[in-house]
C-alpha positions in Angstrom: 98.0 97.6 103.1 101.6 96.6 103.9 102.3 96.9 99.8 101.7 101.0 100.3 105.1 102.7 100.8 104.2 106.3 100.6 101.1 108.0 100.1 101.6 111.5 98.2 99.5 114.3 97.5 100.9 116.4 94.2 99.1 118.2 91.6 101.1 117.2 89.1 101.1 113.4 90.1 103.7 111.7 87.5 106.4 114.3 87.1 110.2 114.2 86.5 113.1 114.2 88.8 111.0 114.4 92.0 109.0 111.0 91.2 112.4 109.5 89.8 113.4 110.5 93.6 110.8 108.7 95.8 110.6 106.2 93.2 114.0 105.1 94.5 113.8 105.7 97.9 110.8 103.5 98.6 111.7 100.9 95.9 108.8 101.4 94.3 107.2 99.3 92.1 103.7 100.7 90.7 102.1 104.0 90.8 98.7 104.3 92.1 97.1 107.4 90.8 93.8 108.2 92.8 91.6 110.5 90.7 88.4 110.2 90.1 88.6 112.5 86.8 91.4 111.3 85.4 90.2 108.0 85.8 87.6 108.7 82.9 90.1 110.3 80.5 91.8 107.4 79.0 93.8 109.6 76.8 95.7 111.3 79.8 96.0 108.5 81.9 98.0 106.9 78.7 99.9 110.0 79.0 100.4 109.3 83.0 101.6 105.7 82.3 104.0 106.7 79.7 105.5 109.0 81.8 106.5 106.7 84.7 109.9 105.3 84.8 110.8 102.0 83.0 109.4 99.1 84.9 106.9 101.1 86.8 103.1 100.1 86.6 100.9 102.7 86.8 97.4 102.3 87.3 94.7 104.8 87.4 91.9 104.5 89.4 89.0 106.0 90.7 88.0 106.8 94.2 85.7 104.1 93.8 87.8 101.0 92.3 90.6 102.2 95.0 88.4 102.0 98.0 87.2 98.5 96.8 90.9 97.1 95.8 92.2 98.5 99.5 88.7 96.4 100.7 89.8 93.5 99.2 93.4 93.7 100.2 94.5 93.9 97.2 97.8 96.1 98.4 98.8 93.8 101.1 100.3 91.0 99.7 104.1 92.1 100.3 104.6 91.7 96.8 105.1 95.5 95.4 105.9 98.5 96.5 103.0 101.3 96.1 103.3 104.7 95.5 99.9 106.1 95.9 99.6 109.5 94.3 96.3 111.9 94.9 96.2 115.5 93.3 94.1 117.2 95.9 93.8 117.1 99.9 90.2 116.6 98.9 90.8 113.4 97.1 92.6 112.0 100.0 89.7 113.3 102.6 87.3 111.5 100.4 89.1 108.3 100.9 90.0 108.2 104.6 85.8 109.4 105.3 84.8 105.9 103.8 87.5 104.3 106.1 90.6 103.4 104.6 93.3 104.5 106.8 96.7 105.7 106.0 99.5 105.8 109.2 101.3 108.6 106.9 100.3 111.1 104.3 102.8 113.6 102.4 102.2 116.9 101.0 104.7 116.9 98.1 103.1 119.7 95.6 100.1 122.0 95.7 100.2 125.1 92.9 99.6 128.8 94.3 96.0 130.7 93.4 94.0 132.7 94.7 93.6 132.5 99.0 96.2 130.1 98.3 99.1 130.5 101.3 102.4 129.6 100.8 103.7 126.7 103.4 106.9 125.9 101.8 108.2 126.7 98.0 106.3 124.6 95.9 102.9 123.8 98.0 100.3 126.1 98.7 97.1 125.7 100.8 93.7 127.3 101.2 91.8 127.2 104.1 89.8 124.2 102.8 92.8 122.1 102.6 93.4 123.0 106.0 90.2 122.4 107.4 90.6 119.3 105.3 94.2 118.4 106.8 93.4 118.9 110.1 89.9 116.4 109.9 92.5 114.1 108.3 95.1 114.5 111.4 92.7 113.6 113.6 91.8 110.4 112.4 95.2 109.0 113.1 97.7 109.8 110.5 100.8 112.2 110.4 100.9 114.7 107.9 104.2 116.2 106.2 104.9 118.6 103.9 107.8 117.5 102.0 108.6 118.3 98.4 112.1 116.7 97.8 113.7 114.1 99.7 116.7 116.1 100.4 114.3 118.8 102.0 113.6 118.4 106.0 109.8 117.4 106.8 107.8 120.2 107.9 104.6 118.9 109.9 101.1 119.9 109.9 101.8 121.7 113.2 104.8 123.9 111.9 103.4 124.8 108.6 100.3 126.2 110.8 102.2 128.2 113.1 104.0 129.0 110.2 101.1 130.6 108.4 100.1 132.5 111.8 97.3 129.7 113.0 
């Protein structure tokens, strides 16, 4: 999946300055939204696609149809540079249990709630998304926390001991 430049979790997927951001720095060239939700609502995804930069393909897929392009190698080609963007932990989870592996996953934007816990400003955990974080960690992939590029990388370790645990 060589095509796959950064792999992002952020609630608010397709946003502003911060997309415009690691848009740049990765050189990317398509946005790979994976939600299986949003997948069915064709009028937001229009919305999503509209809001990416000039240039940029977005495309919006389902758990499913991403799990079967990755089989297929779809994303290994060398041609484009994917941004893969999934708005829960959970989502991500789901993926890597039916074995598609990422080496890197960052945690770019979570909203605060109830028995949410503050890691950094701007990204919030419960202690699902931990649980879910730390299954993910141990199948082989680094996790960040990282909201900006100009901010240092905080890693799953840190933001634990951070949060007393």
């Amino acid at each position: 999946m060589q095509n796959i430049k950064l792999v992002r979790v952020d609630f608010r997927l397709i946003h502003g300055q911060v997309i415009t951001k690691w848009r740049n720095i990765i050189s990317a060239t398509e946005i790979i939204i994976v939600d299986d939700k949003l997948s069915k609502d064709h009028f937001l995804s229009d919305i999503y696609v509209m809001a990416a930069p000039p240039g940029i393909k977005v495309h919006v897929l389902s758990e499913d149809d991403f799990f079967n392009k990755a089989n297929q190698d779809v994303y290994a080609d060398g041609k484009e540079n994917a941004l893969i963007l999934f708005k829960s932990i959970a989502n991500v989870r789901n993926t890597i249990e039916r074995g598609i592996h990422f080496p890197e996953i960052q945690i770019g934007g979570l909203g605060g709630g109830v028995n949410r816990r503050s890691v950094v400003n701007g990204i919030s955990i419960d202690n699902q998304d931990l649980d879910d974080l730390k299954y993910i960690q141990s199948k082989d992939v680094s996790i960040y926390f990282q909201v900006t590029p100009e901010e240092v990388k905080l890693t799953l370790e840190k933001a634990i001991a951070k949060l007393g645990g």
